[in-house]
N, C-alpha and C positions, 0 to 999 in steps of 0.2 A: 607675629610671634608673641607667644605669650610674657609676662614680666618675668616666668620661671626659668624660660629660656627654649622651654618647648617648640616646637613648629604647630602649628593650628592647620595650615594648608601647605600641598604637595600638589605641585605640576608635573604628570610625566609626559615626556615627550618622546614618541619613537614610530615609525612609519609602521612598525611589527605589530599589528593587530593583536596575536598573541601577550608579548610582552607587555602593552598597556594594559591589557585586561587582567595580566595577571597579580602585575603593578597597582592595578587601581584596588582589584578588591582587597589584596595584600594592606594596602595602606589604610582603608577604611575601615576593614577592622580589629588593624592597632589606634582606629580614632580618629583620623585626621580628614579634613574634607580636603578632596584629589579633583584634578580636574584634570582635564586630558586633551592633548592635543597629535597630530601626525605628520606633523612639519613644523618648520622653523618661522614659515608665516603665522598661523594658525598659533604658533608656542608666542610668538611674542604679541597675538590680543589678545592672549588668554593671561598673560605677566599684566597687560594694562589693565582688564576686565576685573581679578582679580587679586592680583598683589599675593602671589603668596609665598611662604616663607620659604620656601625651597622648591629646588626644580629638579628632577629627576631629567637628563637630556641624552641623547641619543647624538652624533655626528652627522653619519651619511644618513640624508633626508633628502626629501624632495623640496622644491619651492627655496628651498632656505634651510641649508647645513646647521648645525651645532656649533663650529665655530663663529658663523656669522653671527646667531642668537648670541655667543660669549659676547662678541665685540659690540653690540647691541646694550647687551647690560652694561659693559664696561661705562657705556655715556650716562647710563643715569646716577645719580648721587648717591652713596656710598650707602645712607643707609636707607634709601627703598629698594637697595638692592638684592632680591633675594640670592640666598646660600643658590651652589650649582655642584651636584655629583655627577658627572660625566656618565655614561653607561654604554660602551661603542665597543663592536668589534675592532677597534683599532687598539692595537695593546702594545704599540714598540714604547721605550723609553722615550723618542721625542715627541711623541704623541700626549702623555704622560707631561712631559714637562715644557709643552706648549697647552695642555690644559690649566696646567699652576699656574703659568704665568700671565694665562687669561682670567684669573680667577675663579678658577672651579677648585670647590673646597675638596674633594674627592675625585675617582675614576676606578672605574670596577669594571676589566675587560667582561665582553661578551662571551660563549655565555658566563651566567655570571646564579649563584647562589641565591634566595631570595632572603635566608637568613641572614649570610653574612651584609646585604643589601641594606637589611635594617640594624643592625650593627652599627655600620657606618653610621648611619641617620642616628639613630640614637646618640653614638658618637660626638655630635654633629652639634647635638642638644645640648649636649651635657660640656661641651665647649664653648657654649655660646656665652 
């Protein structure tokens, strides 16, 4: 993250071919270098690989869920942790508030706006 408070990099993570791609270029030209992954193994070398400031994650995944990857971050130190916006078909309330309490800063049911998507992120920024 920058000292502004900005994000510099964005991981999106979701097995939907579609929604990556449209995530990736979406985010690359508001600026930001995206890397991309299709599961939750795949999502947590790509966290090692490249540390970056926020992860766009996805739930239902092959190899390794969305939760798993939360409980994953949860063990590393607070601040090489990057931010997490949830992004899943799964939209009940406790889904929602087992995402907060796994530490995802957001959650934006499936489908989902790609403006309001960066809303949040900016949000996100501008909170930091």
């Amino acid at each position: 993250m920058r000292t502004d408070g900005h994000f510099e990099s964005v991981l999106v993570v979701d097995d939907e071919v579609q929604v990556v791609t449209v995530l990736e270029m979406t985010l690359r030209g508001e600026g930001y270098a995206t890397y991309t992954a299709h599961d939750g193994l795949e999502a947590l070398a790509q966290i090692d690989r490249h540390h970056p400031d926020l992860v766009v994650l996805d739930v239902m995944m092959p190899r390794k869920d969305g939760w798993s990857v939360l409980e994953s971050l949860q063990a590393m130190p607070r601040q090489d942790r990057p931010r997490v916006i949830m992004v899943t078909a799964l939209a009940t309330a406790g889904d929602r508030a087992r995402a907060t309490s796994m530490g995802a800063a957001a959650y934006v049911a499936k489908p989902f706006d790609v403006d309001a998507l960066l809303g949040i992120l900016h949000g996100l920024e501008l909170a930091s």
